[in-house]
C-alpha positions as CSV (number, residue, x, y, z in Angstrom):
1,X,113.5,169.3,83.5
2,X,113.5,172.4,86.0
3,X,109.9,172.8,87.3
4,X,108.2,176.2,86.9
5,X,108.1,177.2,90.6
6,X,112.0,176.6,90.7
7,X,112.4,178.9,87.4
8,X,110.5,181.5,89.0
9,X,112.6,181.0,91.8
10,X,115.6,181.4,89.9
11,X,114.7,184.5,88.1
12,X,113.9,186.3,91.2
13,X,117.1,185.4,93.0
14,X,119.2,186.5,90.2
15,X,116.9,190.0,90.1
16,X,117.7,190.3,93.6
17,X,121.0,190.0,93.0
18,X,121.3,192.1,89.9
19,X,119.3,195.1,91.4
20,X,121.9,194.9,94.6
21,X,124.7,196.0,92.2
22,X,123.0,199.9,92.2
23,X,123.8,200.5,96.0
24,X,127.5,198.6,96.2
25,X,128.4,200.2,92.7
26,X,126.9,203.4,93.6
27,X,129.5,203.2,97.4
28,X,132.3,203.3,94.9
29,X,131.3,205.8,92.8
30,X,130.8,208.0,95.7
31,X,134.9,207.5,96.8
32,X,136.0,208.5,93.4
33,X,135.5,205.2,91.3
34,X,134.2,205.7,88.1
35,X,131.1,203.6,87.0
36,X,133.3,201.8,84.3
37,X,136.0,200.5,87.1
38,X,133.0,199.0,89.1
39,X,131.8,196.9,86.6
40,X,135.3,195.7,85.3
41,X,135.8,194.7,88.9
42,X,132.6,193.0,89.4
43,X,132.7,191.1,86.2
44,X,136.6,190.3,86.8
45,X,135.7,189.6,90.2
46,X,132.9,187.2,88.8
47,X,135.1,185.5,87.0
48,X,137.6,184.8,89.2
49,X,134.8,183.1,91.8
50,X,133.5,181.4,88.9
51,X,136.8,179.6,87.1
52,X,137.7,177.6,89.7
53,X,134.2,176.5,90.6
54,X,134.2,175.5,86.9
55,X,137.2,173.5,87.3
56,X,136.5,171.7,90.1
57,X,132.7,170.5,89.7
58,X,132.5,171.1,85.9
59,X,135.5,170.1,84.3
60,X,133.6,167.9,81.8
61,X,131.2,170.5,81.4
62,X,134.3,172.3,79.5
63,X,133.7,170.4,76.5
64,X,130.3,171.9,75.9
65,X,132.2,175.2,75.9
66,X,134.7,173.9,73.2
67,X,132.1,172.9,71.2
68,X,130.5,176.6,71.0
69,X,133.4,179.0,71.1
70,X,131.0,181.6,69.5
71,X,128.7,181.2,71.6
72,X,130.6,182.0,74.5
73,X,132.5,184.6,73.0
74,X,129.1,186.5,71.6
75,X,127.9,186.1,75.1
76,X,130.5,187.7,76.6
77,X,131.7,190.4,74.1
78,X,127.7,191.4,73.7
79,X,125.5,190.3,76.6
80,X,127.9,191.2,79.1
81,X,130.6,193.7,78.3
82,X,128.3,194.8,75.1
83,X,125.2,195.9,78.1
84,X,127.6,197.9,80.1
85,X,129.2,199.6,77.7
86,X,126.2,200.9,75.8
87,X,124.7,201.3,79.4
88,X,127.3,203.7,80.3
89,X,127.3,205.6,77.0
90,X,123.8,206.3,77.3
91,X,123.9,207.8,80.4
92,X,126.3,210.5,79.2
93,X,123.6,212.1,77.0
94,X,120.8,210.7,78.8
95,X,119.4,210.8,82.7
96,X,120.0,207.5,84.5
97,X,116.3,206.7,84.6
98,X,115.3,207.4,80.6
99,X,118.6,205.2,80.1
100,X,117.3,202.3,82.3
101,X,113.6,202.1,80.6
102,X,115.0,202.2,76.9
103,X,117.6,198.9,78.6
104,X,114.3,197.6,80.0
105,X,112.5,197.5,76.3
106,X,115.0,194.4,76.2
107,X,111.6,192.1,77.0
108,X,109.8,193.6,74.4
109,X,112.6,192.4,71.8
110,X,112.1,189.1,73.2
111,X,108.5,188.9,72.8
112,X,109.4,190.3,69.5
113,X,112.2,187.9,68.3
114,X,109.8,184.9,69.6
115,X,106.8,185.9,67.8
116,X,109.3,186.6,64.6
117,X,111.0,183.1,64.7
118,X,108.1,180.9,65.6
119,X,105.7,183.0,64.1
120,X,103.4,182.6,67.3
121,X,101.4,185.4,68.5
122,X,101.8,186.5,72.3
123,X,98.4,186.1,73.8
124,X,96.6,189.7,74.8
125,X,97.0,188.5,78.3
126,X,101.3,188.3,77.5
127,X,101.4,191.4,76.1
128,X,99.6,193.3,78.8
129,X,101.5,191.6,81.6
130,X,104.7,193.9,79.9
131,X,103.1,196.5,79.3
132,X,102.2,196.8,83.1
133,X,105.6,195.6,84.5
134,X,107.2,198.4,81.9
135,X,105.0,201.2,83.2
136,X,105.5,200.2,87.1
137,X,109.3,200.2,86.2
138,X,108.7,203.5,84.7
139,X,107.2,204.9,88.1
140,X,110.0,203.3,89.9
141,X,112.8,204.9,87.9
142,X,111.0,208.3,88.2
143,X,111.8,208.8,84.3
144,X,110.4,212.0,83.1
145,X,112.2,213.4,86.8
146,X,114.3,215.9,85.0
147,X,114.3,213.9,81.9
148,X,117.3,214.4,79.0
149,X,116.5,213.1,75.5
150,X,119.2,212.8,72.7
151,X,119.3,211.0,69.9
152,X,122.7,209.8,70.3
153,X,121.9,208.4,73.8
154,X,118.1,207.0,72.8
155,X,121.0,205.0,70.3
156,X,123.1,203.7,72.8
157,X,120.3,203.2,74.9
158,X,118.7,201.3,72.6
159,X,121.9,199.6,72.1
160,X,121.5,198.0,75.6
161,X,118.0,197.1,75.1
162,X,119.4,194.8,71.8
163,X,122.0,193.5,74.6
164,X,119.5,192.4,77.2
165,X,117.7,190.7,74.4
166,X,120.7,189.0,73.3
167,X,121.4,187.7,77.1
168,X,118.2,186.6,78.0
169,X,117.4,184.3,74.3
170,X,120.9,182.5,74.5
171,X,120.5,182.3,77.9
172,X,116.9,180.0,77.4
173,X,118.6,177.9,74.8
174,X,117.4,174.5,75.3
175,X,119.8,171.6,74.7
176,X,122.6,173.9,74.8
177,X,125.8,171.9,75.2
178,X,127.1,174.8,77.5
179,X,126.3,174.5,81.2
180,X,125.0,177.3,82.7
181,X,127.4,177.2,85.2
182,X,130.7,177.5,82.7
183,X,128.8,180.0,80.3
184,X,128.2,182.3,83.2
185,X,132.4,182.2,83.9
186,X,133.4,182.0,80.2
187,X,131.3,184.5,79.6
188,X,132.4,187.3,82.3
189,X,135.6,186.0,81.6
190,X,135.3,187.3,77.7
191,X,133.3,190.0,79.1
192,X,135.9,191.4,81.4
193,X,138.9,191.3,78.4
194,X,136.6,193.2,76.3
195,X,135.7,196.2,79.4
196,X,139.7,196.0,80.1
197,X,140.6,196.4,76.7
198,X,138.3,199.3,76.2
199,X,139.5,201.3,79.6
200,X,143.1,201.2,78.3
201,X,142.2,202.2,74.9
202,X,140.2,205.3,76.4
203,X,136.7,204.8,75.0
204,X,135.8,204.4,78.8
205,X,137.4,206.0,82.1
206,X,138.6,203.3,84.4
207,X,139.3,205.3,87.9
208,X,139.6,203.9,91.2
209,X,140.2,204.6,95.0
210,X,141.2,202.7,98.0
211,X,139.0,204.9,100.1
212,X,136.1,203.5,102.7
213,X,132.8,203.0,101.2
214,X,129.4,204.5,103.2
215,X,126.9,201.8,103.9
216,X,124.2,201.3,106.1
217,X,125.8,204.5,107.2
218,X,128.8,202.9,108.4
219,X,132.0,202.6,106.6
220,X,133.4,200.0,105.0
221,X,136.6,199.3,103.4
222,X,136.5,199.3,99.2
223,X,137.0,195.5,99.2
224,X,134.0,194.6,100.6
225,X,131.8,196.5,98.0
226,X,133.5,195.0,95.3
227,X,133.6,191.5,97.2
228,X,129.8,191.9,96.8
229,X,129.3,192.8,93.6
230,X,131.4,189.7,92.4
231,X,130.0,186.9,94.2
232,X,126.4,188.2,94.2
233,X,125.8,191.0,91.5
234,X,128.0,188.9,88.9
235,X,128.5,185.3,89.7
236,X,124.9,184.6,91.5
237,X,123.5,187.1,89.0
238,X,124.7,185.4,85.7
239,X,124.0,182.1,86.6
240,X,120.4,182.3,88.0
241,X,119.6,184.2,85.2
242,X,121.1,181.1,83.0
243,X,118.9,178.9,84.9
244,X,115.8,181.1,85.1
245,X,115.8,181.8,81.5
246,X,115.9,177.7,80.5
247,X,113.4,177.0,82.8
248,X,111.3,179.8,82.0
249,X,112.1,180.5,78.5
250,X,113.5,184.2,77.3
251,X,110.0,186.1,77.4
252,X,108.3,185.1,80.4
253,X,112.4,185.1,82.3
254,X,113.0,188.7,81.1
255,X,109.6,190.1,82.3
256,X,110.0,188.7,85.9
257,X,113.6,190.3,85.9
258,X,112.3,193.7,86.0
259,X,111.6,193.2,89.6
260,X,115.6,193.7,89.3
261,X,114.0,197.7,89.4
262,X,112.0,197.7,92.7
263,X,115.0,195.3,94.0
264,X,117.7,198.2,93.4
265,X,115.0,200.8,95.0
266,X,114.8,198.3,98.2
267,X,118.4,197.8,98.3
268,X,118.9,201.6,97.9
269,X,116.7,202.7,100.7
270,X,118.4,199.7,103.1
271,X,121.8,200.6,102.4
272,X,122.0,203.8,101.5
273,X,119.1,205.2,102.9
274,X,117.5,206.9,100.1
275,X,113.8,207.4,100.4
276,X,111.0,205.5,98.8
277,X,107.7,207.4,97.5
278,X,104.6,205.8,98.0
279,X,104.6,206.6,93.9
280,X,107.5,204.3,94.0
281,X,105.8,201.5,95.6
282,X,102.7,201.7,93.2
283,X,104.9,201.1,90.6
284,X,106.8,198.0,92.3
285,X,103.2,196.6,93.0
286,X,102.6,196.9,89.7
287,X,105.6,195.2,88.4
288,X,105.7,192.3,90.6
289,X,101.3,192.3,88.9
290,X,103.0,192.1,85.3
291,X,105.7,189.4,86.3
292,X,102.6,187.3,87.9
293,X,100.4,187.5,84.5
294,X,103.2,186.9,82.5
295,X,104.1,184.2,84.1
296,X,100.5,182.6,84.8
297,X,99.7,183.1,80.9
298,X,102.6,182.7,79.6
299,X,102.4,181.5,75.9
300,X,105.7,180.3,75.1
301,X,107.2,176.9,76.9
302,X,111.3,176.7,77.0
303,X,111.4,174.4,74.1
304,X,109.3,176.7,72.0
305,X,111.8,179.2,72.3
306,X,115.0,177.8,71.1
307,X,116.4,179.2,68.3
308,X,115.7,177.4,64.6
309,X,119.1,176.0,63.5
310,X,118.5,178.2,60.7
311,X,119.8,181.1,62.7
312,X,123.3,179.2,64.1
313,X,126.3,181.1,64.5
314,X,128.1,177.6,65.8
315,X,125.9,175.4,63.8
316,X,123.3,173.9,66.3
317,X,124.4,176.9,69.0
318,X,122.6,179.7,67.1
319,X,122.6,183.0,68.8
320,X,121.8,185.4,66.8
321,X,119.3,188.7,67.3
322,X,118.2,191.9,66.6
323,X,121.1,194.5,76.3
């Protein structure tokens, strides 16, 4: 079994990698990419890393996939494709930073689900631990900065926050036949069909451009910022999250991944050089405080967490919730 340290460690790494997405996607978007066409190529990009890796070192790991085709597939059509989607939908009624916190209320369906299924309480300590990394995200994010509410947004937005849940309890699954490894590329896989499908249908715009990208105020060519965002904001992303989530379990994995917020602000200040308020870092600092008490009192062990069969979608691979 994965020690706690080395969950921690796993759940950081893949928030680092997950907040570096912002300033890479955000180099594309800037050339005339639309928001849409970066994540299809960072998941399709993911995916493509990921396969072969699969086949080589986890070939009879591919049975475990077999085993739980919905699963898979409900991972990739909702925690994947399903996030970004949403995501993006929100943001077209909503300002980016109300749509990231009502995504972010993802750990507090967790907590939620958890207490629901094993009818066990969070401790005070839990539930405080949240609410402080919440509000030092909210800081971060700057939300009520020119702030846009709409109830078709707050919907989508919400929307996310269901998808986030989703990822994070069937990624803490314990004694799940699918290996962390081959769920991450199955699922980006699934996830990237479902994003393809829905730029060629027209629900979202898939543009791109083979123009340089600005970083670190040099330029770049277009490859390289979408080279990134496969092998680290998809393929180390996913699967350090797998791993951090079974090590951790889903409530104490998705708290620590809101450092993924002061991660995106860093990366955004390195690479872009955007400015950071000493607001901002009050709210980081109070973050990383709410990962640590969530973590030092957390209240819910990995094995606690699995899902009762009772809930099964694949029999003994239940994933089923409320992003």
């Amino acid at each position: 079994m994965v020690s706690s340290r080395s969950g921690v460690a796993f759940a950081v790494t893949s928030a680092i990698a997950f907040g570096m997405s912002g300033p890479f996607a955000k180099a594309l978007t800037d050339t005339g990419w639309s928001p849409e066409a970066a994540v299809l190529a960072r998941i399709v990009g993911g995916a493509v890393i990921l396969l072969p890796v699969v086949v080589l070192l986890r070939r009879g790991a591919l049975r475990g996939m077999l085993s739980a085709p919905v699963t898979v597939v409900a991972y990739g059509v909702i925690a994947v494709a399903g996030a970004q989607v949403c995501f993006f939908n929100a943001i077209q009624h909503l300002s980016v930073g109300v749509a990231l916190m009502l995504e972010y209320l993802g750990p507090v369906l967790v907590i939620g689900w958890i207490w629901i299924t094993t009818r066990r309480c969070p401790r005070p300590a839990t539930l405080a631990g949240v609410a402080l990394a919440l509000g030092g995200a909210l800081v971060v994010l700057d939300v009520f900065d020119g702030a846009v509410f709409d109830p078709v947004g707050v919907l989508w937005g919400l929307s996310a926050a269901v998808c986030l849940a989703f990822y994070f309890v069937v990624s803490a699954k314990q004694g799940d036949a699918v290996d962390p490894l081959v769920l991450s590329a199955a699922g980006l896989a699934v996830g990237a069909i479902v994003v393809g499908v829905a730029g060629m249908s027209g629900m979202v715009p898939l543009q791109v451009s083979t123009n340089d990208v600005a970083l670190d105020g040099r330029a770049w060519p277009w490859w390289t910022a979408v080279a990134v965002l496969a092998l680290v904001s998809a393929a180390v992303a996913y699967v350090f999250g797998i791993m951090a989530s079974r090590a951790l379990g889903a409530s104490t994995a998705s708290v620590i991944a809101l450092v993924e917020v002061l991660c995106a602000v860093g990366a955004a200040w390195l690479l872009l050089g955007e400015t950071v308020s000493l607001t901002q870092i009050a709210g980081g600092t109070a973050i990383l405080t709410g990962a640590a008490v969530v973590q030092w009192r957390s209240d819910a062990p990995p094995p606690a967490e699995a899902l009762p069969a009772s809930a099964g979608m694949d029999g003994s691979h239940g994933v089923s919730v409320l992003p």
